[in-house]
N, C-alpha and C positions, 0 to 999 in steps of 0.2 A: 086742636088736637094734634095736627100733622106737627105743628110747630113745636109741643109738648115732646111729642115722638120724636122730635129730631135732637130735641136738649138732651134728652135721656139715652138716646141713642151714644151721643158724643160723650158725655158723662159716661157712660160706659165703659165705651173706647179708650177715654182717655185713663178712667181705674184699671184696665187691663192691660195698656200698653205697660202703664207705671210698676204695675203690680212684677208684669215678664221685665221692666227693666231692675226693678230691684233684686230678684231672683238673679239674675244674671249677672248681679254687683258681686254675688258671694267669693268672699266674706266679709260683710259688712262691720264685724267688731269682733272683739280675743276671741281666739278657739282657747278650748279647753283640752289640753293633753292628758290623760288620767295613768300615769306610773302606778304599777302591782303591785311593786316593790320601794322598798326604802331608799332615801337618800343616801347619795355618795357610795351605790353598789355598778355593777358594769352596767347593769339595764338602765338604772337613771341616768346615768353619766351619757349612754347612747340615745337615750328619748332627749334628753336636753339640749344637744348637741342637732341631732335631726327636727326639733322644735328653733330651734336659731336657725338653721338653715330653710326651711319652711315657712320662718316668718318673711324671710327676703323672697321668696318666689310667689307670695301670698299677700305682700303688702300690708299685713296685719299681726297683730299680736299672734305669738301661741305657749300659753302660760303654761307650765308641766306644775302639777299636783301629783302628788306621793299618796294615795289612796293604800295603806296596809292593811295586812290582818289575813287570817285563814289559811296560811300558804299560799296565797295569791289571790285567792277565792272573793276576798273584799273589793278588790281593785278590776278585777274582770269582770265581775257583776255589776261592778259601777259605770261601767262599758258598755254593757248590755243592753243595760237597764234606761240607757240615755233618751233622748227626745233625738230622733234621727234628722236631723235638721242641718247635721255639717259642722255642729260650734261645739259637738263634745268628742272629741277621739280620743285613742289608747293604745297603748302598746300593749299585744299580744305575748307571750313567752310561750315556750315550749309546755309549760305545765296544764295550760288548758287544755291540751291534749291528755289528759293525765283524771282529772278531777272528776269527772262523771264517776268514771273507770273507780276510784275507789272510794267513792261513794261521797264525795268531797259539798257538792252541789248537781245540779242538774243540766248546768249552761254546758252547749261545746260548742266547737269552732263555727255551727251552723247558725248560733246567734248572732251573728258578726255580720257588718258587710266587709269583706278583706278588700285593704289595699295595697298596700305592699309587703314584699317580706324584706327585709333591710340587713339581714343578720344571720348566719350560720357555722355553727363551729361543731363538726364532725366530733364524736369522739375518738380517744385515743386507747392504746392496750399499754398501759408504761408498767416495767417492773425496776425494782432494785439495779445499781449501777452492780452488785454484784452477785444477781441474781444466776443461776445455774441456767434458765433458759434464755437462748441467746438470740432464738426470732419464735417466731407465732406458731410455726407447725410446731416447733419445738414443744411449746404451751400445750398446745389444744392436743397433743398427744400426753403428756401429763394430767392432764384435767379428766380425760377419755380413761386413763390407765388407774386412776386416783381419786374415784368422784369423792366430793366432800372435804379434800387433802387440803386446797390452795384457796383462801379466801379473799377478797373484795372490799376495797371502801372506796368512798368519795361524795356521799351523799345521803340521807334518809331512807328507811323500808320503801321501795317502791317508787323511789324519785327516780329522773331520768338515766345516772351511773349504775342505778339499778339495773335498771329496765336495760342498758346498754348491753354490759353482762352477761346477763340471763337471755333475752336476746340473740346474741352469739351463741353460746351454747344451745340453744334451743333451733336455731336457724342449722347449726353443726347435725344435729338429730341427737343432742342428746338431754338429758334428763335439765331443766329448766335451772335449776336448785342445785345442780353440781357443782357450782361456786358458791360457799356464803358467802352471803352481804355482811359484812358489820357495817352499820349506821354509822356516821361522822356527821357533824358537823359544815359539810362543804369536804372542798377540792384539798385546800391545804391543810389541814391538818390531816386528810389521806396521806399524803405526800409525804408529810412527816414521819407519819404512821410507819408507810411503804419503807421508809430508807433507815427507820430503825429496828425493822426487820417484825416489826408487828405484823403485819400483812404482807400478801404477796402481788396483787396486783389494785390499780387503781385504774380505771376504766373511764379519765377523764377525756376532756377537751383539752388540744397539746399547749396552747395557747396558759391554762391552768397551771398544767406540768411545766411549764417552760424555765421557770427558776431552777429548780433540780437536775431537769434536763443539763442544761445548760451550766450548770455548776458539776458536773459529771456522776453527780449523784442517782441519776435514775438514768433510764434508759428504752422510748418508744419502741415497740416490737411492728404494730401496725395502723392505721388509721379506720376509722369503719365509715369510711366515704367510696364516692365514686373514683375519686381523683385524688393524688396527694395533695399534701398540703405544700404550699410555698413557703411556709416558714420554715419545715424539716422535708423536703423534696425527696431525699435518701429514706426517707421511714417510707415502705412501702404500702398499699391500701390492703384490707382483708380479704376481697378477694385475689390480689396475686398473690400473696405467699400460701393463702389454703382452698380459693377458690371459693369460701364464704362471702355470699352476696349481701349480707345483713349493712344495712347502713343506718345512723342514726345517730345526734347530735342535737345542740340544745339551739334554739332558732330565738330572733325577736323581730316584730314586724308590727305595722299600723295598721287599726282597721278600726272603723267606727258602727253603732249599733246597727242590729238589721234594718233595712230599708230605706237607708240614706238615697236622694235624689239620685239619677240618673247623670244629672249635668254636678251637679258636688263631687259625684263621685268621680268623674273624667276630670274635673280641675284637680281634684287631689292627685288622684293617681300619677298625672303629668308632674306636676309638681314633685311628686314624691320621689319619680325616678328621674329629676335633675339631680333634688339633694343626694341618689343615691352615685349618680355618675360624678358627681360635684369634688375636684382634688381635695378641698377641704373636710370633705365626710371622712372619702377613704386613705387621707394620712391620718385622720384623728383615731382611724380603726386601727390604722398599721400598728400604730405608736404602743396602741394599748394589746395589740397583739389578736386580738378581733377579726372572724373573718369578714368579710361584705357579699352580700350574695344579693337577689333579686327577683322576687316574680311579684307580678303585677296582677289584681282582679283577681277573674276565674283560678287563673293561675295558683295563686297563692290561697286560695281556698279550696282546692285540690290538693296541695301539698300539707294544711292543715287534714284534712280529712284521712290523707292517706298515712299520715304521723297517730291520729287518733286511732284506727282500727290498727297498725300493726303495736302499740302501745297496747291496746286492749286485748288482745293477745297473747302477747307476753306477760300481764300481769294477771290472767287467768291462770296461765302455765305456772306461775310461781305463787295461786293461792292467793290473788290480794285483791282479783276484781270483787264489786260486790254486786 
């Protein structure tokens, strides 16, 4: 019997050593990266690019799949919805902050385990190159004098150029809806919109505008970040030309389904913020005009949450939560 005891004892031992040293191997074969969105758009091109970079700090595949549908809704779910085990991640975008809120699905950032955020591009307030207002008080004192006067595109009812907007004006104290939205398509045909005198203002990310911009056709009045941007250093933030503290911008970042391991989640994380200090990340962001930003863990799942409630907020204010 002792001698029984002592086989089974060792058998044991030797399944649980094996067992902690395979756990500890992770990743032992392809992760799976699950994209929101389409091919050949900014987000894939950034998940592909951080999945290359990833697989060299991880010694192993990481395949990026294009999961669409829903306005994102297909590809976040499929995130979610994962076997928390380490071998399925995803890119997060700004809209999952967005989709409870108008009644889209029921998942939000707290089904997640976050690991990084990789990606942050402030919006911008850009009008016409020959537009009558020449910076922001300018603006926001026309808007104040004229509600309803001066309208908005650059995005869908309620998408995040919305929300940006409205936003603003609603962080100013005033009436949420004092700007229409009209619906576009995306950024650039705003743009185009903006400088054929269709509309008055486009309430992108400058990186969006930066064609126009930069062709002297439009013209940034302010950023709604903390801090300017380094691409247009002279466009000043909203809080110093109006003392409006409203910030808000479209984000993309990695996080895999809730309850991922403890020790998966420290090797990612690490990992994650070489590829984000890595020269090869942040020229390939330069190049495309992208900004790079960073928080890790907790972190980055505090700064989803705090993007969800003030999104939620603002799209009560404007009638569209449900």
């Amino acid at each position: 019997m002792n001698k029984r005891n002592m086989l089974k004892g060792l058998l044991g031992l030797t399944l649980t050593v094996g067992a902690g040293m395979a756990h500890a191997a992770y990743p032992e074969r392809p992760i799976t990266m699950i994209v929101p969105w389409g091919a050949g758009g900014g987000t894939d091109a950034t998940a592909r690019m951080i999945a290359t970079l990833l697989e060299k700090e991880l010694d192993n595949p990481v395949n990026v799949v294009n999961r669409t549908g829903g306005n994102g809704v297909v590809g976040h779910m499929a995130i979610s919805k994962a076997k928390p085990d380490g071998y399925t991640l995803g890119m997060l975008t700004v809209e999952i902050a967005t989709m409870k809120h108008l009644g889209l699905t029921t998942i939000t950032p707290a089904d997640y385990t976050p690991l990084a955020l990789m990606n942050e591009d402030p919006a911008g307030v850009t009008v016409s190159a020959t537009s009558e207002y020449k910076d922001m008080k300018g603006l926001m004192e026309a808007i104040k004098a004229n509600p309803g006067k001066l309208k908005a595109s650059g995005t869908g009812q309620g998408g995040i150029w919305h929300i940006a907007i409205a936003g603003l004006v609603n962080k100013a104290g005033l009436p949420a809806n004092s700007v229409p939205f009209v619906p576009s398509n995306g950024s650039a045909p705003a743009m185009l919109e903006l400088v054929a005198g269709g509309i008055d203002i486009v309430p992108t990310s400058l990186p969006e505008a930066r064609s126009m911009i930069d062709a002297g056709k439009a013209k940034p009045l302010a950023i709604m970040s903390k801090e300017r941007s380094p691409m247009y250093p002279d466009v000043p933030t909203l809080k110093e030309t109006t003392g409006n503290d409203w910030t808000v911008g479209v984000w993309r970042g990695i996080a895999g389904p809730k309850g991922l391991p403890d020790d998966v989640t420290t090797k990612l994380d690490a990992a994650l913020k070489k590829v984000n200090e890595s020269k090869e990340f942040r020229d390939f962001m330069a190049k495309r005009g992208f900004g790079v930003a960073y928080a890790s863990g907790k972190e980055y799942g505090d700064y989803m949450a705090k993007s969800t409630a003030d999104f939620g907020e603002v799209l009560k204010a404007i009638g569209m939560a449900k």
